[in-house]
Jmol script that loads the backbone (N, CA, C; Angstrom):
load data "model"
ATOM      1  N   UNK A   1       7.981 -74.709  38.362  1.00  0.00           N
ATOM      2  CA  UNK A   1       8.285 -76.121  38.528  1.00  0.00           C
ATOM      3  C   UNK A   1       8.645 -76.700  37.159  1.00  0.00           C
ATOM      4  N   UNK A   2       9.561 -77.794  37.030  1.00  0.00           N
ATOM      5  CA  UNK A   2      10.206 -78.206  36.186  1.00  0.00           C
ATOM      6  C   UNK A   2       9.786 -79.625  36.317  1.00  0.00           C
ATOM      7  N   UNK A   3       9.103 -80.264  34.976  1.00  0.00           N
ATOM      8  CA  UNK A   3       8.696 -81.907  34.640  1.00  0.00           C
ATOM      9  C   UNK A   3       9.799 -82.509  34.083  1.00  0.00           C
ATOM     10  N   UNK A   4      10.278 -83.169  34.697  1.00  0.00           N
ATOM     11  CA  UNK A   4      11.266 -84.361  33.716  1.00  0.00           C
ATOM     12  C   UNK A   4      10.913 -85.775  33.038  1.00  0.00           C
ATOM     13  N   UNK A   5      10.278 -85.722  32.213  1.00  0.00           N
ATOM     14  CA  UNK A   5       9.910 -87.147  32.002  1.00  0.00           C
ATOM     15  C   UNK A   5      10.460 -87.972  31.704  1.00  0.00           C
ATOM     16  N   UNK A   6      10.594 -89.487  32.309  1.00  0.00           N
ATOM     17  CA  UNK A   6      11.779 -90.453  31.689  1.00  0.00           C
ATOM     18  C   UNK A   6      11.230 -91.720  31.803  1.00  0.00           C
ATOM     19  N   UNK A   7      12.387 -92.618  30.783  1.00  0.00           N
ATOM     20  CA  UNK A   7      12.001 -93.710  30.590  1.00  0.00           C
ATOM     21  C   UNK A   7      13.065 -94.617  30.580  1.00  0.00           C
ATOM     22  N   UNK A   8      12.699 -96.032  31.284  1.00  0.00           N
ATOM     23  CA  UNK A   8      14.306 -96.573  31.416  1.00  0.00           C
ATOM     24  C   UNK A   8      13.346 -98.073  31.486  1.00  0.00           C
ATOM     25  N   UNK A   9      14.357 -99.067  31.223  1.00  0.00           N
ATOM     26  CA  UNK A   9      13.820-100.319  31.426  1.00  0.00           C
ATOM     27  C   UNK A   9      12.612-100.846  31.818  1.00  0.00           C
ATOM     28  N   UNK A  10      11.446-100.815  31.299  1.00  0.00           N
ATOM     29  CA  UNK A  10      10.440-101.509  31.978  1.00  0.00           C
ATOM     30  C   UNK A  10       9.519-100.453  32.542  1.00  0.00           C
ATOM     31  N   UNK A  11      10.017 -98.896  33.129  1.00  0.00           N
ATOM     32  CA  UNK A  11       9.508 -98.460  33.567  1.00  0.00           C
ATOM     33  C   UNK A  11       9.473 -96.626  32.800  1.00  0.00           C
ATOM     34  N   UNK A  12       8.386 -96.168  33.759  1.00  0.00           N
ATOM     35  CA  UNK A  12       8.248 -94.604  32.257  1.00  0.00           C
ATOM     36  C   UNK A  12       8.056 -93.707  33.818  1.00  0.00           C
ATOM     37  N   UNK A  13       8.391 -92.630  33.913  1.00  0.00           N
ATOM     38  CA  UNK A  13       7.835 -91.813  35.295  1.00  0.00           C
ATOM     39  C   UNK A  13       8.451 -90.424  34.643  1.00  0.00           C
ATOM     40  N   UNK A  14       8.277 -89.217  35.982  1.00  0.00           N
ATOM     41  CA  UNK A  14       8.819 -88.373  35.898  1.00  0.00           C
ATOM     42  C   UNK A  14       9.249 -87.710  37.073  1.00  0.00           C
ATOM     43  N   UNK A  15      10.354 -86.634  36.812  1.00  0.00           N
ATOM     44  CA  UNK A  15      11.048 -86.065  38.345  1.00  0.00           C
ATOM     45  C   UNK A  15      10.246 -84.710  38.335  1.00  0.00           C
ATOM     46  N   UNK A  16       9.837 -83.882  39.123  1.00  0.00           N
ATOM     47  CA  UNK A  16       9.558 -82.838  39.789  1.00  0.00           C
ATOM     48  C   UNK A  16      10.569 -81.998  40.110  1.00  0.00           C
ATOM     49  N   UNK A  17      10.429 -80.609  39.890  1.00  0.00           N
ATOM     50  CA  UNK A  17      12.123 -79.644  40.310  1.00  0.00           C
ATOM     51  C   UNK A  17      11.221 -78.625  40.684  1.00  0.00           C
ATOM     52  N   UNK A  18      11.124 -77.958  42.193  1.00  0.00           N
ATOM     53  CA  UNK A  18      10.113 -77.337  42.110  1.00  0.00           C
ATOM     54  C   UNK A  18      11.393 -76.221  42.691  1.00  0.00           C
ATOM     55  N   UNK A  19      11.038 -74.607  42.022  1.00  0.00           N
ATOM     56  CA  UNK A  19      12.252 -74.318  42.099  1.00  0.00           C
ATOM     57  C   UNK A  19      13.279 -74.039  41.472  1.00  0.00           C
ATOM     58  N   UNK A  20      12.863 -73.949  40.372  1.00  0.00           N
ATOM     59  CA  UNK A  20      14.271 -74.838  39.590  1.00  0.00           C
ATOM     60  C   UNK A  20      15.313 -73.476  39.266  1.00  0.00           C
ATOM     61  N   UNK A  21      16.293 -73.298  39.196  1.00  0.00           N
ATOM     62  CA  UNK A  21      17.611 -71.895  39.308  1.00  0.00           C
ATOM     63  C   UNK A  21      17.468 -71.934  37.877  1.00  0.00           C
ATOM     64  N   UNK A  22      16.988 -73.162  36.468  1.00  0.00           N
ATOM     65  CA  UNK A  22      17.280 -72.141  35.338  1.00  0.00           C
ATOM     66  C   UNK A  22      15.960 -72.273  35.037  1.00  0.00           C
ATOM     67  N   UNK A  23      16.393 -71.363  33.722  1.00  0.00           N
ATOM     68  CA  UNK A  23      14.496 -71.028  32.974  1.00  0.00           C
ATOM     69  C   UNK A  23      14.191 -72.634  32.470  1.00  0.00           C
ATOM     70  N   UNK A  24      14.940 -73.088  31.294  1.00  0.00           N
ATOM     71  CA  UNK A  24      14.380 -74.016  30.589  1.00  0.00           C
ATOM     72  C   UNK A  24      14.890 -75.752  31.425  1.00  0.00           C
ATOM     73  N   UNK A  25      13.787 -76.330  31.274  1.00  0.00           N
ATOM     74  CA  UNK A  25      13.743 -77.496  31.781  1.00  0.00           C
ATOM     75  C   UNK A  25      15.065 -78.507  31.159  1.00  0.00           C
ATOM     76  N   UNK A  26      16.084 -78.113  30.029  1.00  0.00           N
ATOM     77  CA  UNK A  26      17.081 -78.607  29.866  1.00  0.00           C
ATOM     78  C   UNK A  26      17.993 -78.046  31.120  1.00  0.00           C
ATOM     79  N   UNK A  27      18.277 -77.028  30.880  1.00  0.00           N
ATOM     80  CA  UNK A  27      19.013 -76.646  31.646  1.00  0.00           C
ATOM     81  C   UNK A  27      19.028 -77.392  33.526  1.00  0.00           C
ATOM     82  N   UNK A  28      17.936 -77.281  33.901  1.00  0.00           N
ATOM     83  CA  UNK A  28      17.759 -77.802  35.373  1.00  0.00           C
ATOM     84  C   UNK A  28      18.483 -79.437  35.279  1.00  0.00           C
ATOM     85  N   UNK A  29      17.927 -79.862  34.408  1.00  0.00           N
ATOM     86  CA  UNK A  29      18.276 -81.796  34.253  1.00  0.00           C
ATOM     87  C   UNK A  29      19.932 -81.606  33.927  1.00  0.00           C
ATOM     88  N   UNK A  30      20.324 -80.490  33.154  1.00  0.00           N
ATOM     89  CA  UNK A  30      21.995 -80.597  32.575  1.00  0.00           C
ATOM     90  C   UNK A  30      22.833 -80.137  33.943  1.00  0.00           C
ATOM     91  N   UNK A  31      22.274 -79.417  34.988  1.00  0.00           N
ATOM     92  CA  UNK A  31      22.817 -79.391  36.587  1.00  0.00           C
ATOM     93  C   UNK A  31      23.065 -80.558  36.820  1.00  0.00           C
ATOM     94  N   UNK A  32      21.536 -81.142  37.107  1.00  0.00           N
ATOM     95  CA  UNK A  32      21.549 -82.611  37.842  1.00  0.00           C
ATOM     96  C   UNK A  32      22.564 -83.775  36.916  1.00  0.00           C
ATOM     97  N   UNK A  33      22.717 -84.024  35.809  1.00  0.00           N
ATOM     98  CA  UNK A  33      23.391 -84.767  35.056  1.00  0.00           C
ATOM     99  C   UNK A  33      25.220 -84.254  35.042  1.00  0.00           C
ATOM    100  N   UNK A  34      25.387 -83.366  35.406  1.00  0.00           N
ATOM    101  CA  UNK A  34      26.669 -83.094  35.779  1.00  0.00           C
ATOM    102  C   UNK A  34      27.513 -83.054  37.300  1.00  0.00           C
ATOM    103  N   UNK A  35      26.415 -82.861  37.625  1.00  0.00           N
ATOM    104  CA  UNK A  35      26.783 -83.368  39.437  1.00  0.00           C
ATOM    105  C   UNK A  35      26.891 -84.524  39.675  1.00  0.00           C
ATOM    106  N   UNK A  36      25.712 -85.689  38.745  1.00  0.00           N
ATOM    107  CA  UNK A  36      26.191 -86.706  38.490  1.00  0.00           C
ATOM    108  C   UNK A  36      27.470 -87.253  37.770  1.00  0.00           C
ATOM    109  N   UNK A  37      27.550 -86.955  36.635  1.00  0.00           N
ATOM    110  CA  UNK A  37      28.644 -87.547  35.847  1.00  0.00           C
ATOM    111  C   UNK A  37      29.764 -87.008  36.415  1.00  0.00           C
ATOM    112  N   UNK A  38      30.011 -85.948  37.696  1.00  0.00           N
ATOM    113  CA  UNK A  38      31.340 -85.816  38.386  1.00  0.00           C
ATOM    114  C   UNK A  38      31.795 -87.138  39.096  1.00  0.00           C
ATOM    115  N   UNK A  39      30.526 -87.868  39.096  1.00  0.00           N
ATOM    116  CA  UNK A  39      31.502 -89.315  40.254  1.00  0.00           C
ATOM    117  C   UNK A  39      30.624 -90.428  40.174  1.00  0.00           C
ATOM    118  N   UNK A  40      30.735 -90.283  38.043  1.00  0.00           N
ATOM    119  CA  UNK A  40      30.140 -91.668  37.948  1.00  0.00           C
ATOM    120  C   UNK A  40      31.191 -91.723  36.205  1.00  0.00           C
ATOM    121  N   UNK A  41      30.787 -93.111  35.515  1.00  0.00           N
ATOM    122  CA  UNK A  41      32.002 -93.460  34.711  1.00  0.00           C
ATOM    123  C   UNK A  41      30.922 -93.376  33.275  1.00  0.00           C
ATOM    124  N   UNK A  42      29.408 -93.191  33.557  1.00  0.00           N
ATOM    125  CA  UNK A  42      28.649 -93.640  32.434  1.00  0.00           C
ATOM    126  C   UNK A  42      28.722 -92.406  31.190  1.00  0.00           C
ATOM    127  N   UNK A  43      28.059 -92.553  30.368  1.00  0.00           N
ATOM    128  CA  UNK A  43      28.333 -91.391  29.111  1.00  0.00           C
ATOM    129  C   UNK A  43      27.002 -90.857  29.019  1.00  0.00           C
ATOM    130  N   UNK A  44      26.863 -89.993  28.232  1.00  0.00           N
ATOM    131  CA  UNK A  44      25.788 -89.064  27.851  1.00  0.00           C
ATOM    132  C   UNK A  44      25.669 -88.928  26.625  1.00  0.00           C
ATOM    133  N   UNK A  45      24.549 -88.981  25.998  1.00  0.00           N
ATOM    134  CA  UNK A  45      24.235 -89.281  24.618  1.00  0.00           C
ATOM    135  C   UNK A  45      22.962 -87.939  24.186  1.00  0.00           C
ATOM    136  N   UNK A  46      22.936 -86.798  23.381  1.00  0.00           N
ATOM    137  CA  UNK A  46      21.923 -86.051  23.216  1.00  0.00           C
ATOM    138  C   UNK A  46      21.782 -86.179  21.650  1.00  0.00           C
ATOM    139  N   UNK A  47      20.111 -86.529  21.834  1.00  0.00           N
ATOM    140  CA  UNK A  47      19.436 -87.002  20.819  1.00  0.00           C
ATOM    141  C   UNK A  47      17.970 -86.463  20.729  1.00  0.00           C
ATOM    142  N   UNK A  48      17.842 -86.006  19.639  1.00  0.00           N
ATOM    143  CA  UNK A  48      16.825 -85.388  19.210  1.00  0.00           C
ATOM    144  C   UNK A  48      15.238 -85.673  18.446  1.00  0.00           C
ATOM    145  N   UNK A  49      15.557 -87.159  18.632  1.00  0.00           N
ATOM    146  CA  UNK A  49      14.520 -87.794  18.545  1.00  0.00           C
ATOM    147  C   UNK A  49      13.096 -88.690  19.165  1.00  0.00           C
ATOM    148  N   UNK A  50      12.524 -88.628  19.488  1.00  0.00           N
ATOM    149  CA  UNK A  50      11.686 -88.919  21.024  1.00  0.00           C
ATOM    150  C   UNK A  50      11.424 -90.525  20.140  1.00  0.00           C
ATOM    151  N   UNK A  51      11.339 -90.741  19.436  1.00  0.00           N
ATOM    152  CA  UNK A  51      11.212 -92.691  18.733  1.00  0.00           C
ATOM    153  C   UNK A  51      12.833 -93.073  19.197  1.00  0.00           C
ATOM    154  N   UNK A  52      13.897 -92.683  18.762  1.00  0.00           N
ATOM    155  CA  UNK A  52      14.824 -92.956  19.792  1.00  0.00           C
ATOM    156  C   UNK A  52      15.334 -92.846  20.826  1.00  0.00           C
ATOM    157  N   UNK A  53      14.793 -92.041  21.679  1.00  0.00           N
ATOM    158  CA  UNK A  53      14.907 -91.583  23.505  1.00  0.00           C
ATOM    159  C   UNK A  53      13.805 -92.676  23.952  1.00  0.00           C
ATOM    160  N   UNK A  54      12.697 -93.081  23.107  1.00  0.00           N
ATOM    161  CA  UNK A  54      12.006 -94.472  23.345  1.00  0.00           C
ATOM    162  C   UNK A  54      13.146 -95.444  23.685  1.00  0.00           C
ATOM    163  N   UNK A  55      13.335 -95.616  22.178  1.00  0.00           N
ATOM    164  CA  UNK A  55      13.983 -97.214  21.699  1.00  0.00           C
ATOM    165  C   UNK A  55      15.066 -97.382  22.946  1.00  0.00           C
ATOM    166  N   UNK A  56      16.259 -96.657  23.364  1.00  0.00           N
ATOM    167  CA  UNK A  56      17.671 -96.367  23.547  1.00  0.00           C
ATOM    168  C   UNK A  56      16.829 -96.593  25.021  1.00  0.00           C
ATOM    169  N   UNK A  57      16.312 -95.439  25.446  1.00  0.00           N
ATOM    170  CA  UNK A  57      15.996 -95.607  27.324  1.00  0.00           C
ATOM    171  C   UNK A  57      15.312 -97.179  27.641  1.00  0.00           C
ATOM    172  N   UNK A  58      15.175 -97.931  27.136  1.00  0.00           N
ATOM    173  CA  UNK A  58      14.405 -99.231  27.552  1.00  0.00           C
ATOM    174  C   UNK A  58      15.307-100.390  27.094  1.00  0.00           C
ATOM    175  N   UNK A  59      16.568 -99.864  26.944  1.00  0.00           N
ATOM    176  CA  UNK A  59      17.660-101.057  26.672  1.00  0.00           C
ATOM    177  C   UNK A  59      18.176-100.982  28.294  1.00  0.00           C
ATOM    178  N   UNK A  60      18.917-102.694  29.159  1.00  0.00           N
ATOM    179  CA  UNK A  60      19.030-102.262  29.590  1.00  0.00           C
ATOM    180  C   UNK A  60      20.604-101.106  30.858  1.00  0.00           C
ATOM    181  N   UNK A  61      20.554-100.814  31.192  1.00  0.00           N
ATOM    182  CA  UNK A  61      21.452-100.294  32.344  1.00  0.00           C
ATOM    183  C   UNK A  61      21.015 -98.208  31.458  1.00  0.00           C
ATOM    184  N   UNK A  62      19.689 -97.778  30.740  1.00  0.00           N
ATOM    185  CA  UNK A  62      19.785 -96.648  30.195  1.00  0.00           C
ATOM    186  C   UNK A  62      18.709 -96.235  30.358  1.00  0.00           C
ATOM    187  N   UNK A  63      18.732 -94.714  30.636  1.00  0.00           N
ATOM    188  CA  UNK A  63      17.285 -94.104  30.935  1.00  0.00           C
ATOM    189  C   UNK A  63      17.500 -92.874  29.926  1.00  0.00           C
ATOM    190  N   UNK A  64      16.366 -92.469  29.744  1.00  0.00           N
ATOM    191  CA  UNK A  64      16.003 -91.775  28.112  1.00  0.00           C
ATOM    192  C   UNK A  64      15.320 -90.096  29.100  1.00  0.00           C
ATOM    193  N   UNK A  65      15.665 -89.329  28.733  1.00  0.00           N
ATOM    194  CA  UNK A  65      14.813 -87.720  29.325  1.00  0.00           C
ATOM    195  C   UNK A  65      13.829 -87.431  28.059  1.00  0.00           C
ATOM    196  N   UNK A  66      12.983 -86.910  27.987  1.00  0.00           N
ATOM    197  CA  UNK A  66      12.297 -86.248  27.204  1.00  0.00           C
ATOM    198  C   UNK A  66      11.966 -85.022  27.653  1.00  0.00           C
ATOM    199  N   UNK A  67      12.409 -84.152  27.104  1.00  0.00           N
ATOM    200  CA  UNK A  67      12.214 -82.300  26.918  1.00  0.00           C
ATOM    201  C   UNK A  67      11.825 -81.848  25.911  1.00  0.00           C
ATOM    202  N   UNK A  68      11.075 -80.870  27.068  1.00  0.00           N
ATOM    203  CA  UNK A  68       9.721 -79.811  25.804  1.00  0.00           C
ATOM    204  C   UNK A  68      11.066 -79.489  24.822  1.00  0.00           C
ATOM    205  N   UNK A  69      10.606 -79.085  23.630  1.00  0.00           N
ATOM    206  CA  UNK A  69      10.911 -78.250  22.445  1.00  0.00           C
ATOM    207  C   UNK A  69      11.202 -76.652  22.968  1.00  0.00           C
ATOM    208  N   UNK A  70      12.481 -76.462  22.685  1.00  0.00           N
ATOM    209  CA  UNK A  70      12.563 -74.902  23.475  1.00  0.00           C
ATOM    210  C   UNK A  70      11.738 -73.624  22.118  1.00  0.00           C
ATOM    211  N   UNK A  71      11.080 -73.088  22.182  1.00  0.00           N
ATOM    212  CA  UNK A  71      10.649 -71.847  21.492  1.00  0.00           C
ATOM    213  C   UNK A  71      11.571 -71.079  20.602  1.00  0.00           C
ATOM    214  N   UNK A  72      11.670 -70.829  19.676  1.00  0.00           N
ATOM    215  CA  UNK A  72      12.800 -69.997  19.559  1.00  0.00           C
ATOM    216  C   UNK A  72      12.838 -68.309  20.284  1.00  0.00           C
ATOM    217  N   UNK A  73      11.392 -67.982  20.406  1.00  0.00           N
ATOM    218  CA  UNK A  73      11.477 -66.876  20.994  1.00  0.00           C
ATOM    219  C   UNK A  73      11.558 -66.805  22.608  1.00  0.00           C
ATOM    220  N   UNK A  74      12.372 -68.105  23.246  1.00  0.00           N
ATOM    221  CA  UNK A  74      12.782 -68.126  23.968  1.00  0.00           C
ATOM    222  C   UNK A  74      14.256 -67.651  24.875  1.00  0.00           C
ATOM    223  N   UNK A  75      15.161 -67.621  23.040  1.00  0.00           N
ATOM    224  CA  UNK A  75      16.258 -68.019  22.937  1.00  0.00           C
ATOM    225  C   UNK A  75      16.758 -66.662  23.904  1.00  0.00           C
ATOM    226  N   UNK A  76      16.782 -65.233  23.057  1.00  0.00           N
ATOM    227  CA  UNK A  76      17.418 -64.378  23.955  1.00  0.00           C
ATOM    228  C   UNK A  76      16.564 -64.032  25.599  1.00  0.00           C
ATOM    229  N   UNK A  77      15.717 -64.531  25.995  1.00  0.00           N
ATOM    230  CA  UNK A  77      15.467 -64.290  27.340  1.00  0.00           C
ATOM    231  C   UNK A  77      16.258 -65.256  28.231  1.00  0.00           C
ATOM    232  N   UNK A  78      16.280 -66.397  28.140  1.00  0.00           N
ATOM    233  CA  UNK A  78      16.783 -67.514  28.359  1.00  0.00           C
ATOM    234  C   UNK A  78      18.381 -67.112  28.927  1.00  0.00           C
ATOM    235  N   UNK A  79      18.960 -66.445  27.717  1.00  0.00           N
ATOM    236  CA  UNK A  79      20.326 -66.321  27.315  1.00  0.00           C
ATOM    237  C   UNK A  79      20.444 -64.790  28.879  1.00  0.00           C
ATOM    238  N   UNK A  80      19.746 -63.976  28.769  1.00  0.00           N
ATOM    239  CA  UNK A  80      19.673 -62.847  29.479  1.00  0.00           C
ATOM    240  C   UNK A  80      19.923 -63.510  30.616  1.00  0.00           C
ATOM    241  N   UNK A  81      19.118 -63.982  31.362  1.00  0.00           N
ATOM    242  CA  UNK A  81      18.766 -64.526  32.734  1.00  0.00           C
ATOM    243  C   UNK A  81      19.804 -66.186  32.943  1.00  0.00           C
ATOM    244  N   UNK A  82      19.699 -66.696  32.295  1.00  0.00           N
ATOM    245  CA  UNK A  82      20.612 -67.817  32.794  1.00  0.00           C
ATOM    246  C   UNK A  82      21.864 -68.009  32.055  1.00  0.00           C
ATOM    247  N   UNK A  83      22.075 -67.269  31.014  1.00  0.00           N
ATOM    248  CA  UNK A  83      23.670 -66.982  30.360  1.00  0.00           C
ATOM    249  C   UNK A  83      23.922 -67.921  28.741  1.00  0.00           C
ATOM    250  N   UNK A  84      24.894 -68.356  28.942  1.00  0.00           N
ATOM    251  CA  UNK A  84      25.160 -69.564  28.007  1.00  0.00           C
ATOM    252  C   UNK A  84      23.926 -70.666  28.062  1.00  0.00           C
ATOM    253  N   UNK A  85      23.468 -71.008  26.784  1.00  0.00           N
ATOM    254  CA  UNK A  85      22.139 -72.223  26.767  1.00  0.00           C
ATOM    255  C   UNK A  85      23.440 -73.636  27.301  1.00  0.00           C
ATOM    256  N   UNK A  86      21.827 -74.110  27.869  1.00  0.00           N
ATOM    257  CA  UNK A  86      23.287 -75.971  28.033  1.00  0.00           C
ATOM    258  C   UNK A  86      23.571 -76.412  26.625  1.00  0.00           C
ATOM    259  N   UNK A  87      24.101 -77.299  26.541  1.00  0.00           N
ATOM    260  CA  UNK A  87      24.680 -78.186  25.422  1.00  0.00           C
ATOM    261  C   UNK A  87      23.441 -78.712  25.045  1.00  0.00           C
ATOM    262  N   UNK A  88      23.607 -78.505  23.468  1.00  0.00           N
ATOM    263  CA  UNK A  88      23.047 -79.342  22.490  1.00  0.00           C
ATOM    264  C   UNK A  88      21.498 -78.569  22.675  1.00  0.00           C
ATOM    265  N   UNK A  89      21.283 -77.467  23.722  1.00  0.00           N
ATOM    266  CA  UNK A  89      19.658 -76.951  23.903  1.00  0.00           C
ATOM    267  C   UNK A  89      18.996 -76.622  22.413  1.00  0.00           C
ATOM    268  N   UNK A  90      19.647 -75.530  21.770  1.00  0.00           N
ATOM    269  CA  UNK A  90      18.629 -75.142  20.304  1.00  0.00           C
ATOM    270  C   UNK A  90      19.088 -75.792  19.284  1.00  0.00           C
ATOM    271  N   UNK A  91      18.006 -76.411  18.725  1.00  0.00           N
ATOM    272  CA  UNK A  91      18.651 -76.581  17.415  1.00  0.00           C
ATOM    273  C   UNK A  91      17.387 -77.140  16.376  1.00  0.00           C
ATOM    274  N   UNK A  92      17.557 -76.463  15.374  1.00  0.00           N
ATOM    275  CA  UNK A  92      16.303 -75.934  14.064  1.00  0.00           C
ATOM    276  C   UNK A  92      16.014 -77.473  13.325  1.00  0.00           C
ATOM    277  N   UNK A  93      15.182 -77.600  13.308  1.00  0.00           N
ATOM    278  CA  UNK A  93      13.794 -78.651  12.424  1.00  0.00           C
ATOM    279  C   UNK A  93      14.425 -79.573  13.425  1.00  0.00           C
ATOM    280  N   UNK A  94      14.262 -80.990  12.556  1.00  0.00           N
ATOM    281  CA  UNK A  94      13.668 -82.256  12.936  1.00  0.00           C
ATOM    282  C   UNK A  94      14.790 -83.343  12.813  1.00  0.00           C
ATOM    283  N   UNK A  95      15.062 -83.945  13.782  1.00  0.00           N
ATOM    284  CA  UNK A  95      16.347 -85.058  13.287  1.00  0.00           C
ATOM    285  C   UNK A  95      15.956 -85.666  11.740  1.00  0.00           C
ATOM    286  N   UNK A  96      14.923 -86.544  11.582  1.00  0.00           N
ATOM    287  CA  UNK A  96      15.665 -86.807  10.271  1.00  0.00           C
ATOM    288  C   UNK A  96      15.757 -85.975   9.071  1.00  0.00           C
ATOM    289  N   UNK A  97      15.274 -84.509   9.215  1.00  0.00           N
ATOM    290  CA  UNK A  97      15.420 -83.634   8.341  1.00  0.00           C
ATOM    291  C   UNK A  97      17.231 -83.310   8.267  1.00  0.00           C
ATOM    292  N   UNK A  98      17.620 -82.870   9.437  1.00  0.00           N
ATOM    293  CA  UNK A  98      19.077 -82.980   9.608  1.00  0.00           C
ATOM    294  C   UNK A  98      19.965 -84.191   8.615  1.00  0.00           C
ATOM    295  N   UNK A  99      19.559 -85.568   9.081  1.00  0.00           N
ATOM    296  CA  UNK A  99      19.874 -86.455   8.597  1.00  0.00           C
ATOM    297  C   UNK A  99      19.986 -86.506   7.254  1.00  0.00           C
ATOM    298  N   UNK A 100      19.095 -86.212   6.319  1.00  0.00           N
ATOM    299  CA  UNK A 100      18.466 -86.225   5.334  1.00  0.00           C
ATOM    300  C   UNK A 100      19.864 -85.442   5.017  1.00  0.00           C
ATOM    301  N   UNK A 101      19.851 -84.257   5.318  1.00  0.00           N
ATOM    302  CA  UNK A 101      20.176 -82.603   5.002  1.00  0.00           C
ATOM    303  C   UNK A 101      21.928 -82.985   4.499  1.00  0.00           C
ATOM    304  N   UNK A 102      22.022 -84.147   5.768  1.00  0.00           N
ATOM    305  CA  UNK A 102      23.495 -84.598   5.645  1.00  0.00           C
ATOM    306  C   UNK A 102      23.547 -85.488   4.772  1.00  0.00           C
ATOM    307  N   UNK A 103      23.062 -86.454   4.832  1.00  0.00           N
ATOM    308  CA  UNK A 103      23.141 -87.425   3.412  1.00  0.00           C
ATOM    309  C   UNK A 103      23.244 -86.564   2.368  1.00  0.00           C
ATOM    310  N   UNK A 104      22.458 -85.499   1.961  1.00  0.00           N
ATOM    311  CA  UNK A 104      22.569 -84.842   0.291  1.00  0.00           C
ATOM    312  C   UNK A 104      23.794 -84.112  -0.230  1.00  0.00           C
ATOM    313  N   UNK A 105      24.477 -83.314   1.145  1.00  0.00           N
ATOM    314  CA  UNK A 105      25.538 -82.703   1.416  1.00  0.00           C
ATOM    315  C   UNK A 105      26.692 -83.670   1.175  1.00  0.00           C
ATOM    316  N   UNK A 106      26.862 -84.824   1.884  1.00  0.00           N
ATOM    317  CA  UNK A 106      27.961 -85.812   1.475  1.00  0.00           C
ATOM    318  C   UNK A 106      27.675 -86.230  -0.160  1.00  0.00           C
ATOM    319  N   UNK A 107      26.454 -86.472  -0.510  1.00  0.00           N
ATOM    320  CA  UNK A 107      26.480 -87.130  -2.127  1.00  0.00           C
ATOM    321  C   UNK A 107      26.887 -85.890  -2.692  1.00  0.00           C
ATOM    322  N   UNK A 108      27.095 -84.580  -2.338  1.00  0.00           N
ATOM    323  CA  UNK A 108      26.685 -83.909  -3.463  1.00  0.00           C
ATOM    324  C   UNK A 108      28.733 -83.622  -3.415  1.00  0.00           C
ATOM    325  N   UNK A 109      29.344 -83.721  -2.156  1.00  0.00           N
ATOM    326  CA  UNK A 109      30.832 -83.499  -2.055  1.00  0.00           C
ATOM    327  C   UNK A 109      31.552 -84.397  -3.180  1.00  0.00           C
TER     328      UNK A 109
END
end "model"
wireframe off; spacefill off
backbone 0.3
color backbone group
């Protein structure tokens, strides 16, 4: 079974996937979010910060997902059994370390 936890205007809950066809709990929500966005006009935003999947999901007409942290020694089983990771699934340290990482990189160009 697969937890989705979310947060949108006013309100905080979570979806249930019991069942779910991929391993990691991104993957199951990146199904459901594309079946959606086939016959809807809204955008998709992936963000790696849970203080901004706060801030952003409680503005309103926007709902925020929060997903576990994938393992890295997840990566090649994952890859075996359900193929290509979804979009934006791995990715190493911490947003504002990234951030940071980029700011020093531009001063230093």
């Amino acid at each position: 079974m697969h937890i989705l936890p979310f947060i949108t205007m006013g309100h905080q809950g979570y979806f249930e996937v019991e069942n779910p066809r991929q391993q990691l709990e991104v993957g199951t929500l990146q199904q459901a979010l594309d079946a959606f966005m086939s016959e809807s006009t809204c955008k998709i935003d992936f963000i790696h910060d849970e203080n901004v999947i706060t801030e952003l999901g409680m503005e309103k007409d926007n709902i925020g997902f929060y997903l576990p942290v994938m393992d890295k020694h997840d990566l090649f089983p994952t890859v075996i059994l359900d193929g290509a990771l979804p979009r934006k699934t791995f990715s190493m340290g911490h947003s504002n370390e990234k951030r940071f990482y980029m700011e020093c990189r531009k001063i230093k160009l």
